[in-house]
N, CA, C and O atoms as a GROMACS GRO file, in nm:
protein
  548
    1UNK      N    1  12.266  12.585   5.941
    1UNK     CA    2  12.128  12.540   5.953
    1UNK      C    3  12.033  12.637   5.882
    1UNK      O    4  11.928  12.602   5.828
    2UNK      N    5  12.089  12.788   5.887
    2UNK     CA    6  11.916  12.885   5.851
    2UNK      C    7  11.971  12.904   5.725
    2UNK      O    8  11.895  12.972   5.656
    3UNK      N    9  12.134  12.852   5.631
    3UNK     CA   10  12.088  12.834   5.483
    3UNK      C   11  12.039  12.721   5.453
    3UNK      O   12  11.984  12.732   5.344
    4UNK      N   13  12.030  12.597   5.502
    4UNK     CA   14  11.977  12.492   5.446
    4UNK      C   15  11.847  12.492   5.479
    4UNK      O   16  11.790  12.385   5.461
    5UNK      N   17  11.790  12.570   5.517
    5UNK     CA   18  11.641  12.585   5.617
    5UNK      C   19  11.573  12.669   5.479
    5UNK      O   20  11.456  12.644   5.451
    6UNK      N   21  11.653  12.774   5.392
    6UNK     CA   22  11.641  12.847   5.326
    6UNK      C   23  11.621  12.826   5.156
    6UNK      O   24  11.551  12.867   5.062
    7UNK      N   25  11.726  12.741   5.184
    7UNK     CA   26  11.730  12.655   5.056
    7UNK      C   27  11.618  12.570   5.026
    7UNK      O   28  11.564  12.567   4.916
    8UNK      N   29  11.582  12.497   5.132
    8UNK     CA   30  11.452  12.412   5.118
    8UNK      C   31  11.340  12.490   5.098
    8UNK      O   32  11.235  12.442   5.056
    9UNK      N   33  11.353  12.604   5.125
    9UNK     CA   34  11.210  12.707   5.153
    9UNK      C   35  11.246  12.741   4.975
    9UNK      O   36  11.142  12.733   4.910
   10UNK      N   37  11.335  12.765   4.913
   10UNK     CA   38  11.309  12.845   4.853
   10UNK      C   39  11.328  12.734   4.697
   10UNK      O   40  11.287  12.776   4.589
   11UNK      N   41  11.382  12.622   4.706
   11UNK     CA   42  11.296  12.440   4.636
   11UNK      C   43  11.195  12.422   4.642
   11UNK      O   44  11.137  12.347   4.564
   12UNK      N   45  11.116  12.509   4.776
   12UNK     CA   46  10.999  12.454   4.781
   12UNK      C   47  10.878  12.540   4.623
   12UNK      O   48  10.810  12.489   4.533
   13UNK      N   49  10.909  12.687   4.666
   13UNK     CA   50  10.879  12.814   4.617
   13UNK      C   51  10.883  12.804   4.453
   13UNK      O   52  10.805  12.872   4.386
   14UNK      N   53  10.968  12.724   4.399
   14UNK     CA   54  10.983  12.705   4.260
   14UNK      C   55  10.938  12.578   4.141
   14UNK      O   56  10.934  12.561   4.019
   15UNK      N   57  10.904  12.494   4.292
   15UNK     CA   58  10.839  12.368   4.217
   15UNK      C   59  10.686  12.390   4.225
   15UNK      O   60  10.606  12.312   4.174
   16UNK      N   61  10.646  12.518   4.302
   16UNK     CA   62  10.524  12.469   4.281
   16UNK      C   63  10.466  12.591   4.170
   16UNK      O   64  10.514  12.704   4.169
   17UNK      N   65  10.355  12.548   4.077
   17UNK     CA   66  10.281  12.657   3.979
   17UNK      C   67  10.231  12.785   4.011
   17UNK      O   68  10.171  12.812   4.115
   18UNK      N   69  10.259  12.867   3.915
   18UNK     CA   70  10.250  12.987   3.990
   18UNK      C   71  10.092  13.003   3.945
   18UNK      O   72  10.069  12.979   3.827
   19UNK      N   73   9.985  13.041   4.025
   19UNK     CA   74   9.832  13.087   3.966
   19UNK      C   75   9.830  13.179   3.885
   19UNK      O   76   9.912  13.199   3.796
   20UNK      N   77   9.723  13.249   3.915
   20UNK     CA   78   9.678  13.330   3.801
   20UNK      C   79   9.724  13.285   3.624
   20UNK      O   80   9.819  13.307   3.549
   21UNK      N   81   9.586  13.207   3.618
   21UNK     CA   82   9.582  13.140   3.473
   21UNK      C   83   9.527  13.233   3.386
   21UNK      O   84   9.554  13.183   3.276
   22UNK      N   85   9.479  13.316   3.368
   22UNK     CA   86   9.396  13.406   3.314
   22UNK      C   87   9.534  13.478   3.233
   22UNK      O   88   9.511  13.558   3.142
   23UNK      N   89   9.658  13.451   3.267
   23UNK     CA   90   9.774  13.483   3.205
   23UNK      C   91   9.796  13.464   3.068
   23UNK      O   92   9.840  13.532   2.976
   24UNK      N   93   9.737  13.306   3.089
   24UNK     CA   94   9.824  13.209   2.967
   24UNK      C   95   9.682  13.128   2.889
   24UNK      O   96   9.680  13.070   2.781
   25UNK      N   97   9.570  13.149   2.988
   25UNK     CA   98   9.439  13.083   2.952
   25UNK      C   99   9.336  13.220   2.890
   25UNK      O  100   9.364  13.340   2.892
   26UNK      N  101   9.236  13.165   2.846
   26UNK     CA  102   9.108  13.243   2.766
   26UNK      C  103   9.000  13.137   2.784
   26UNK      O  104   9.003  13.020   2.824
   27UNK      N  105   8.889  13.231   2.734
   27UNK     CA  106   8.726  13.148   2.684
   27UNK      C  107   8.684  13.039   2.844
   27UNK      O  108   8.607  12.943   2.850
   28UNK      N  109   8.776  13.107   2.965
   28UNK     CA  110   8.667  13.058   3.114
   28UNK      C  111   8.566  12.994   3.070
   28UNK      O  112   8.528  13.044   2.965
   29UNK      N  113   8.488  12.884   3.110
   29UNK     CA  114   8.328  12.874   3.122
   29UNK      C  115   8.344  12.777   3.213
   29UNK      O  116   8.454  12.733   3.245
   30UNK      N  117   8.200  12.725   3.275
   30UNK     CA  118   8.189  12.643   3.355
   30UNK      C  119   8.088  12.505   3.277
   30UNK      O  120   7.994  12.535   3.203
   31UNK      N  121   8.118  12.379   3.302
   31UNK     CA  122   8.021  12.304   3.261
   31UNK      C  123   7.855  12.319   3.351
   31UNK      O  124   7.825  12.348   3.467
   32UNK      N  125   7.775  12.281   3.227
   32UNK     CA  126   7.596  12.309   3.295
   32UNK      C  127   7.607  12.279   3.450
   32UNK      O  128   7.552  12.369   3.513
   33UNK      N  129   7.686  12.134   3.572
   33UNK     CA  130   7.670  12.164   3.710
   33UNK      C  131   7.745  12.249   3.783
   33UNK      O  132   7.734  12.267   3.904
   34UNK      N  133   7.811  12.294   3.719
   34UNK     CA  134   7.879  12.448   3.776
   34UNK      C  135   8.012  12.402   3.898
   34UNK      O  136   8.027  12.443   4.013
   35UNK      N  137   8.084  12.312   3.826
   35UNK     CA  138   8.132  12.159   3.940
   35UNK      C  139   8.319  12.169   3.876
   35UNK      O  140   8.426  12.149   3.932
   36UNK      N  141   8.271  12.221   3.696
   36UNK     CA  142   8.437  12.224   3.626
   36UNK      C  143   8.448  12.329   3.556
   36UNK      O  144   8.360  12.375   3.484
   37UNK      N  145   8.570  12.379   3.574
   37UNK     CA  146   8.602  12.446   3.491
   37UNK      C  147   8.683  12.438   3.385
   37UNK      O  148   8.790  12.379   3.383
   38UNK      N  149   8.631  12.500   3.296
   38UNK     CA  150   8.689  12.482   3.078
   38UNK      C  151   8.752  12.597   3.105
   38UNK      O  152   8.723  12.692   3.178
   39UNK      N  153   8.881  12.565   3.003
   39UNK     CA  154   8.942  12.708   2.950
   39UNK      C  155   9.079  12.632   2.846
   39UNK      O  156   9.123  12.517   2.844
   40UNK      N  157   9.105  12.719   2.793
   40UNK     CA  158   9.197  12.733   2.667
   40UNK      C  159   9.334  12.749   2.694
   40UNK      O  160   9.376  12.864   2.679
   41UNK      N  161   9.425  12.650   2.736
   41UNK     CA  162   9.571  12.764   2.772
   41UNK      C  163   9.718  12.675   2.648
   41UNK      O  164   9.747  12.573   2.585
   42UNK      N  165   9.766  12.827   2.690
   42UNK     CA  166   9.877  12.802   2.564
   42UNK      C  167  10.022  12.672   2.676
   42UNK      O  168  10.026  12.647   2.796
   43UNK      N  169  10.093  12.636   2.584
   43UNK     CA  170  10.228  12.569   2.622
   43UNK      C  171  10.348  12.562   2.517
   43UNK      O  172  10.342  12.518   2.403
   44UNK      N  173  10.440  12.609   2.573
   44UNK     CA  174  10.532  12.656   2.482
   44UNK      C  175  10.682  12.520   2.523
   44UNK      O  176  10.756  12.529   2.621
   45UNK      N  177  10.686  12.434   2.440
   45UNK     CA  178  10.765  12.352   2.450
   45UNK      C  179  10.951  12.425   2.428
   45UNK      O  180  10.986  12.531   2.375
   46UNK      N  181  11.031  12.323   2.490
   46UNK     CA  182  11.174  12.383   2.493
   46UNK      C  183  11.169  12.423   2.332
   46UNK      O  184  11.216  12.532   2.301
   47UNK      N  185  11.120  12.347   2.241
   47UNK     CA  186  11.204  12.422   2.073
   47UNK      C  187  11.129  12.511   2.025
   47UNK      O  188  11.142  12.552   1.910
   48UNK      N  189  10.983  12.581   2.161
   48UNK     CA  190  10.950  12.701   2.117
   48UNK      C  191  10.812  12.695   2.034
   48UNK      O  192  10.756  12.799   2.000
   49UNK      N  193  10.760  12.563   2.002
   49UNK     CA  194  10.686  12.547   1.951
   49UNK      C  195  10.555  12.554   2.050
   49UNK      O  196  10.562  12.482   2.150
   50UNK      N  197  10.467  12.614   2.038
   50UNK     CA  198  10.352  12.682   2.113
   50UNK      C  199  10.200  12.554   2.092
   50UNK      O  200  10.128  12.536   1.994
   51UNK      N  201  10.199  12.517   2.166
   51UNK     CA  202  10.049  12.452   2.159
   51UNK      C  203   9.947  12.489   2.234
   51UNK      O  204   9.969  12.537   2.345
   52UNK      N  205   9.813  12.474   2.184
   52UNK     CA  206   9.691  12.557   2.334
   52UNK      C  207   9.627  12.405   2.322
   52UNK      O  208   9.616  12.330   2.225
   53UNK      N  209   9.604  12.397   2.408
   53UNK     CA  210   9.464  12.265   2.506
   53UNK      C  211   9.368  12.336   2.552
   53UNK      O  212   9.376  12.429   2.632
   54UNK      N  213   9.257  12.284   2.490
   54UNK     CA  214   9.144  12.280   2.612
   54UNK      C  215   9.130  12.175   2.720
   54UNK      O  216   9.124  12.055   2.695
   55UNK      N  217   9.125  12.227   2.846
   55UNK     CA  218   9.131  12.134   2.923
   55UNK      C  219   8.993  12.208   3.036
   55UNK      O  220   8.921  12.308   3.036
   56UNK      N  221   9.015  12.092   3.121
   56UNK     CA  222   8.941  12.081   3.264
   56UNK      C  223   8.964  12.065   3.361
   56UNK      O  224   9.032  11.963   3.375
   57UNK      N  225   8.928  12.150   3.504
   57UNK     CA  226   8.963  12.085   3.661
   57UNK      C  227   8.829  12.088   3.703
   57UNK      O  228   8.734  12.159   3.672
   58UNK      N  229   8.849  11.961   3.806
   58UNK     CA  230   8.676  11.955   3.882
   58UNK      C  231   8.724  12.045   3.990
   58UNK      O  232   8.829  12.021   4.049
   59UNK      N  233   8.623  12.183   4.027
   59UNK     CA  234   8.659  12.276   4.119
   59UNK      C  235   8.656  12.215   4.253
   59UNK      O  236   8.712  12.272   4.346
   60UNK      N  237   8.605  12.123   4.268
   60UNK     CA  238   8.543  12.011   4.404
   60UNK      C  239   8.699  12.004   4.484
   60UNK      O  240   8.720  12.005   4.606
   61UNK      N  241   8.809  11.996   4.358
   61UNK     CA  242   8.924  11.922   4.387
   61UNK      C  243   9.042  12.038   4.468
   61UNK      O  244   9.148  12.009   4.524
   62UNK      N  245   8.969  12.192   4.447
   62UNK     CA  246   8.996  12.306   4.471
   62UNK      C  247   8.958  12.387   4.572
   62UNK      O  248   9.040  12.446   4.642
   63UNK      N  249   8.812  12.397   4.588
   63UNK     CA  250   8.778  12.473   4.695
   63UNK      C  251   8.671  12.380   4.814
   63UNK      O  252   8.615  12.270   4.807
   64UNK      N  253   8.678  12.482   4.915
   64UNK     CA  254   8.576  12.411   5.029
   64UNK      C  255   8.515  12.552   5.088
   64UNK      O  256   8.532  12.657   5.027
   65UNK      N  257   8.464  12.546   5.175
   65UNK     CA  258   8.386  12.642   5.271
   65UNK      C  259   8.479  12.624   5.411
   65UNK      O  260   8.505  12.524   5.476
   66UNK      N  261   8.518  12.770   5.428
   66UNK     CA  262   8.583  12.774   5.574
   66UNK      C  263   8.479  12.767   5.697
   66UNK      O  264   8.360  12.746   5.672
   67UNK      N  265   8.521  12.783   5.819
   67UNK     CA  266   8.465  12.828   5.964
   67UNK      C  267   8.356  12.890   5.911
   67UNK      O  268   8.251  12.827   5.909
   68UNK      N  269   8.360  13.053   5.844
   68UNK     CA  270   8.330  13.184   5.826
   68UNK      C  271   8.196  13.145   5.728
   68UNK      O  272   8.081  13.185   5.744
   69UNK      N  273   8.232  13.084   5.657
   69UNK     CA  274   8.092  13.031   5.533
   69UNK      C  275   8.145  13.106   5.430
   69UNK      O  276   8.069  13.191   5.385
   70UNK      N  277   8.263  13.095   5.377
   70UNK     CA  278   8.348  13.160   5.239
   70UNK      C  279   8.417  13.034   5.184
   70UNK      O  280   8.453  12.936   5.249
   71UNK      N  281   8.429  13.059   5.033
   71UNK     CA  282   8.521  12.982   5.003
   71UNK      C  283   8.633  12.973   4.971
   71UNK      O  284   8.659  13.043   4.873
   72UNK      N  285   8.734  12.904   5.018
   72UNK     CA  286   8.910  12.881   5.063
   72UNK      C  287   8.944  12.791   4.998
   72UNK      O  288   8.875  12.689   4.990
   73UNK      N  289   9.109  12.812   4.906
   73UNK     CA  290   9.179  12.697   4.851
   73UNK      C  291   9.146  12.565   4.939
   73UNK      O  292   9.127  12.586   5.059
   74UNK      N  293   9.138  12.426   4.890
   74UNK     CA  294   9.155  12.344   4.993
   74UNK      C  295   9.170  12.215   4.844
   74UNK      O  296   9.118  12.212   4.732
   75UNK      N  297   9.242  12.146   4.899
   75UNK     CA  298   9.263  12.016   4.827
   75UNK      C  299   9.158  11.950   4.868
   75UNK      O  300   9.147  11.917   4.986
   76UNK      N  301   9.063  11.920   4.773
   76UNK     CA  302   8.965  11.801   4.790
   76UNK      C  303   8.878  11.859   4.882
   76UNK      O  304   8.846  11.803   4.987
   77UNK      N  305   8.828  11.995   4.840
   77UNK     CA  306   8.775  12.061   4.908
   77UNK      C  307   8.600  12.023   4.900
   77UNK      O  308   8.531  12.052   4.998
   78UNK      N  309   8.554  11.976   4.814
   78UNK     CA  310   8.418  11.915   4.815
   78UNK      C  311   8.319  12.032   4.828
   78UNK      O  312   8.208  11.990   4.860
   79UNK      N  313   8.323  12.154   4.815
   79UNK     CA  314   8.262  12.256   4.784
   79UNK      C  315   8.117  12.222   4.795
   79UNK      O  316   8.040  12.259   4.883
   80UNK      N  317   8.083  12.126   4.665
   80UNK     CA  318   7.983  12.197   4.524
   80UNK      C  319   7.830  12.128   4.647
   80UNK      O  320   7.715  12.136   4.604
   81UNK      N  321   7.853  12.074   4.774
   81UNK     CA  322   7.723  11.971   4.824
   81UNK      C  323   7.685  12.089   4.870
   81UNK      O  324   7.588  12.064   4.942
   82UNK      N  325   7.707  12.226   4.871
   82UNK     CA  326   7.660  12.310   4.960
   82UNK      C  327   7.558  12.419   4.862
   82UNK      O  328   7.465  12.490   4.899
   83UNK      N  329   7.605  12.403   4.751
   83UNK     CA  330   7.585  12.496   4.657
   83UNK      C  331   7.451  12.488   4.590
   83UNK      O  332   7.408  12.373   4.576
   84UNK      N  333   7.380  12.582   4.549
   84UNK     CA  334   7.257  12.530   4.429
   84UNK      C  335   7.294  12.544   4.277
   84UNK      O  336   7.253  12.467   4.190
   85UNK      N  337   7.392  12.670   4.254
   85UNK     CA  338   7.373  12.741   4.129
   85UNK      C  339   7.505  12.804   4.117
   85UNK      O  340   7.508  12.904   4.189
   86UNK      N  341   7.641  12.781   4.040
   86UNK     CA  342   7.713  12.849   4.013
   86UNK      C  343   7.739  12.927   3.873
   86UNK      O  344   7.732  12.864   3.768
   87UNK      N  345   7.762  13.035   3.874
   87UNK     CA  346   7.798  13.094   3.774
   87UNK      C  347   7.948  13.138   3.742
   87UNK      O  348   8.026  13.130   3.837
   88UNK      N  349   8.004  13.190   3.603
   88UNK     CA  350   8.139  13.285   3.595
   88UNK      C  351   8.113  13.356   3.520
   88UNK      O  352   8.035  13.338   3.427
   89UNK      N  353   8.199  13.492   3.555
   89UNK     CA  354   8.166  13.595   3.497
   89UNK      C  355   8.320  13.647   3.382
   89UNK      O  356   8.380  13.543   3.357
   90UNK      N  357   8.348  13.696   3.355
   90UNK     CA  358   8.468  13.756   3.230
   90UNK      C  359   8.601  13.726   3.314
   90UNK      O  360   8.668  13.635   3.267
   91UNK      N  361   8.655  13.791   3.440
   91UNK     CA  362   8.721  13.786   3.504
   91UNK      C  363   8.784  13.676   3.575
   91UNK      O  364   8.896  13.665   3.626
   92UNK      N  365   8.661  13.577   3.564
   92UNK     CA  366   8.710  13.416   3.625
   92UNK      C  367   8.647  13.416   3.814
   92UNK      O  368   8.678  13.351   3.914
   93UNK      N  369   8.578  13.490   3.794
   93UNK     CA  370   8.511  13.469   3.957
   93UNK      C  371   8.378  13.398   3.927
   93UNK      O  372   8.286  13.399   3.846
   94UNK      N  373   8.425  13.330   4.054
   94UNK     CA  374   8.311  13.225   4.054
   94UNK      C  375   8.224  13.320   4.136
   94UNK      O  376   8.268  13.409   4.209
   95UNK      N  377   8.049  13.278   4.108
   95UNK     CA  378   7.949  13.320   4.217
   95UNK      C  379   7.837  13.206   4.219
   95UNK      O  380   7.776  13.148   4.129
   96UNK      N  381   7.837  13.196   4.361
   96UNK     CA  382   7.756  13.062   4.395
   96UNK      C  383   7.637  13.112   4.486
   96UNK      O  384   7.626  13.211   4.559
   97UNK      N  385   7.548  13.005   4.453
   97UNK     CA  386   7.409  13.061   4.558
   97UNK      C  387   7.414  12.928   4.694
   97UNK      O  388   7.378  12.813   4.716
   98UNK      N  389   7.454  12.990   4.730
   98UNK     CA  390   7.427  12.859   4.892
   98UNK      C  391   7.313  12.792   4.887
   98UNK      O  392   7.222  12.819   4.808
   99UNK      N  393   7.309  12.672   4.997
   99UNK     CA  394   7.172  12.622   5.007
   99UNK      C  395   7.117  12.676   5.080
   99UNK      O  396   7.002  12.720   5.076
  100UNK      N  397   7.228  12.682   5.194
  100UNK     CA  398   7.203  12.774   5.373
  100UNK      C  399   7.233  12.889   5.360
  100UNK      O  400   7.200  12.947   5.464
  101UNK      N  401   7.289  12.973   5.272
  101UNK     CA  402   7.267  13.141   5.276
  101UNK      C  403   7.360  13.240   5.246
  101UNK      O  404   7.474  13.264   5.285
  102UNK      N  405   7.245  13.315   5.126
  102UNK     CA  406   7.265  13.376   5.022
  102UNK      C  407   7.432  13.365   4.907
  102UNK      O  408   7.470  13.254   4.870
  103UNK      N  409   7.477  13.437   4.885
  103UNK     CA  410   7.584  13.424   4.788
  103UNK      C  411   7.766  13.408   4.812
  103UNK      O  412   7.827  13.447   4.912
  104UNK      N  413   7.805  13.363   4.733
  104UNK     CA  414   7.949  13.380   4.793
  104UNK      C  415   8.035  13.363   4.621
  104UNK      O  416   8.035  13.303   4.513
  105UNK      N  417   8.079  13.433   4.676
  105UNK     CA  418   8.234  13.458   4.578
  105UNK      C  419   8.375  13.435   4.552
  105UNK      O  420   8.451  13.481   4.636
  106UNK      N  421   8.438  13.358   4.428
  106UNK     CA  422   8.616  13.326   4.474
  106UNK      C  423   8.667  13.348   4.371
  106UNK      O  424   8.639  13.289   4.267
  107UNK      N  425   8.771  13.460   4.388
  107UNK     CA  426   8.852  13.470   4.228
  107UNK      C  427   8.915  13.347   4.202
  107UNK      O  428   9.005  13.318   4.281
  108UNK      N  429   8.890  13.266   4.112
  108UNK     CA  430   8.948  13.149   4.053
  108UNK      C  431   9.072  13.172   4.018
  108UNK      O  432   9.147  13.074   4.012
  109UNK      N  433   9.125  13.302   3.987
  109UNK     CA  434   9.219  13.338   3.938
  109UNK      C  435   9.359  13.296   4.003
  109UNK      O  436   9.468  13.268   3.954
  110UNK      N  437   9.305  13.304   4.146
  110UNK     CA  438   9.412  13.270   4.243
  110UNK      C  439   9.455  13.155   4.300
  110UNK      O  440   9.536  13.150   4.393
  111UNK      N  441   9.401  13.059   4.246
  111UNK     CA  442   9.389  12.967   4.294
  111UNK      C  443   9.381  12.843   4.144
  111UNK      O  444   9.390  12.721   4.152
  112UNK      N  445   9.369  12.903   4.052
  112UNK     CA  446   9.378  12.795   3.957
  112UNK      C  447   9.492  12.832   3.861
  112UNK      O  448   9.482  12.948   3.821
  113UNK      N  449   9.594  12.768   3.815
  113UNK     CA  450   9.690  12.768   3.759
  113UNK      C  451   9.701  12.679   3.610
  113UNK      O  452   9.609  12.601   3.586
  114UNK      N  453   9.806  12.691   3.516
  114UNK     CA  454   9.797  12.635   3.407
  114UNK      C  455   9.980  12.556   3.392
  114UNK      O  456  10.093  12.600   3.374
  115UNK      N  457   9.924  12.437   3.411
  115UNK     CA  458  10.022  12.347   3.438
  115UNK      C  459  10.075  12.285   3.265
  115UNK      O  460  10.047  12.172   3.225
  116UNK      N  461  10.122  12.348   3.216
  116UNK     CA  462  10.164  12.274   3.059
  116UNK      C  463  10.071  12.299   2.965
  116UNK      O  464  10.092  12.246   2.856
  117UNK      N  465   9.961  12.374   2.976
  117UNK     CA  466   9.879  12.333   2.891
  117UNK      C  467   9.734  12.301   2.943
  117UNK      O  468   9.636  12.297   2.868
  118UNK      N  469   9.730  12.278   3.077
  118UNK     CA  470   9.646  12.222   3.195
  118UNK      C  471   9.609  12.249   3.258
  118UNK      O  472   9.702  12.284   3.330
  119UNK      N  473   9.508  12.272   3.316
  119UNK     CA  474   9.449  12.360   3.421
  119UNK      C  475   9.462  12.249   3.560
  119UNK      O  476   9.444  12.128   3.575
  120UNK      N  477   9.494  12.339   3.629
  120UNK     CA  478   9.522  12.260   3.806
  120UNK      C  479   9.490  12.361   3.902
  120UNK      O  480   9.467  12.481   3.888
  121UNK      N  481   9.494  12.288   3.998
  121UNK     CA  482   9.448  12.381   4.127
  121UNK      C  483   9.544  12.299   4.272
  121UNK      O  484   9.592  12.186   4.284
  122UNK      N  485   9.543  12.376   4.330
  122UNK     CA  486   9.601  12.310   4.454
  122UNK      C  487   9.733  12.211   4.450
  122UNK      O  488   9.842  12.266   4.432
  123UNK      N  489   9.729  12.065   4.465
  123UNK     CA  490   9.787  11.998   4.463
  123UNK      C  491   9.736  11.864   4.309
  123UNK      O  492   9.779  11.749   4.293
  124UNK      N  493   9.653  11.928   4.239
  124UNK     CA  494   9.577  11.872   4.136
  124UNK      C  495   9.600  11.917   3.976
  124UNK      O  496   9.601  12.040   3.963
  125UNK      N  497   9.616  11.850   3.868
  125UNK     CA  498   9.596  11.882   3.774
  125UNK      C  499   9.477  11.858   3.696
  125UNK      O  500   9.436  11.742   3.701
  126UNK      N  501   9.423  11.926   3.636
  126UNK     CA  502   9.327  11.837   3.570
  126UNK      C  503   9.327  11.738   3.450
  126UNK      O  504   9.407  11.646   3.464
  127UNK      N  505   9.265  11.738   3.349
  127UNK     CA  506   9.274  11.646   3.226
  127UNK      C  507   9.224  11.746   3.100
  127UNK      O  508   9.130  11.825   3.099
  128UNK      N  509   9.342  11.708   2.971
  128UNK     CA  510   9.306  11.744   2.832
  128UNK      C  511   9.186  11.706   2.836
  128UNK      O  512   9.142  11.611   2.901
  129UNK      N  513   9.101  11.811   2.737
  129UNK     CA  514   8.966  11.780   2.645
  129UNK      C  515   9.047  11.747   2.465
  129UNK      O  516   9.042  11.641   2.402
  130UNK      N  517   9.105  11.855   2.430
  130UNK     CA  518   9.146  11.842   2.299
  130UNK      C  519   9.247  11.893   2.282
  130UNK      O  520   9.297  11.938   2.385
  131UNK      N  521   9.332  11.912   2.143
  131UNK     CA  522   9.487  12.002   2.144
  131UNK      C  523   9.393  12.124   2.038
  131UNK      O  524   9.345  12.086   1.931
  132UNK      N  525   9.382  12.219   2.070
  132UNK     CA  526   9.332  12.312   1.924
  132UNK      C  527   9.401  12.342   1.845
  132UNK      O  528   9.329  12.362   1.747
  133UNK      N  529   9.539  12.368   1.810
  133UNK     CA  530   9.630  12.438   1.769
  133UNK      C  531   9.749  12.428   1.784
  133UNK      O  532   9.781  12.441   1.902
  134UNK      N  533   9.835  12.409   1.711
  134UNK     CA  534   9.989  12.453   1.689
  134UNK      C  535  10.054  12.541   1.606
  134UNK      O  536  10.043  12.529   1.484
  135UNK      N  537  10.124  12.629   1.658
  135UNK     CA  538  10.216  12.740   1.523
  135UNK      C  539  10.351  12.776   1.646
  135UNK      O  540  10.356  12.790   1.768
  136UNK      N  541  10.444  12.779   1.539
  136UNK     CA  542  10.594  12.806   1.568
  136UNK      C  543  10.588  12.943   1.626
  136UNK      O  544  10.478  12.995   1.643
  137UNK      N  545  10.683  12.997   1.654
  137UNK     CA  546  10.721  13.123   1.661
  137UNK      C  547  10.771  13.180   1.548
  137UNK      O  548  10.808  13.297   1.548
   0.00000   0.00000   0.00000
């Protein structure tokens, strides 16, 4: 029973994306409602051939506000109704101005991942903008 208990734990551990995009991604920004995030990430197909996408995730689909008044991974987290003003800074942290009070902060880093080429979060991927580039190895 506690290897098959183990086994499943550890199927579970490998199907899912590992975060920290800031790995494989560049050029962070947020669109003007401060709602998605843009970025650049590479994908390296089985024959090695390397492509980068710009792509997008709606952060909405990512974070929420806990108990505490912070913001926490959450699928379909609906965040942004609380918010006035988000910004990002080099690092990929978000900083938001509340409606109800003062500022709050979330390394995106941890929480947003690069799925093929794709930026995702949680249980979400997002959608291509464009392909920029291809070169071999």
């Amino acid at each position: 029973m506690y290897q098959r208990l183990m086994l499943f734990y550890f199927s579970l551990a490998t199907s899912v994306a590992a975060n920290q995009f800031l790995t494989t991604c560049w050029n962070p920004g947020l669109t003007t409602d401060g709602r998605t995030l843009i970025a650049e990430c590479t994908y390296k197909h089985e024959n090695k051939t390397e492509q980068v996408f710009k792509s997008a995730v709606d952060l909405n689909r990512c974070l929420r506000f806990n108990d505490d008044g912070d913001l926490a991974p959450a699928a379909n987290g609906i965040f942004r109704d609380k918010v006035q003003l988000c910004q990002l800074d080099h690092s990929a942290t978000l900083n938001c101005s509340r409606k109800d009070k003062g500022r709050v902060t979330f390394e995106l880093n941890n929480v947003v991942f690069n799925d093929d080429g794709i930026l995702g979060c949680t249980n979400y991927t997002g959608v291509p903008i464009e392909s920029i580039m291809k070169h071999s190895d």
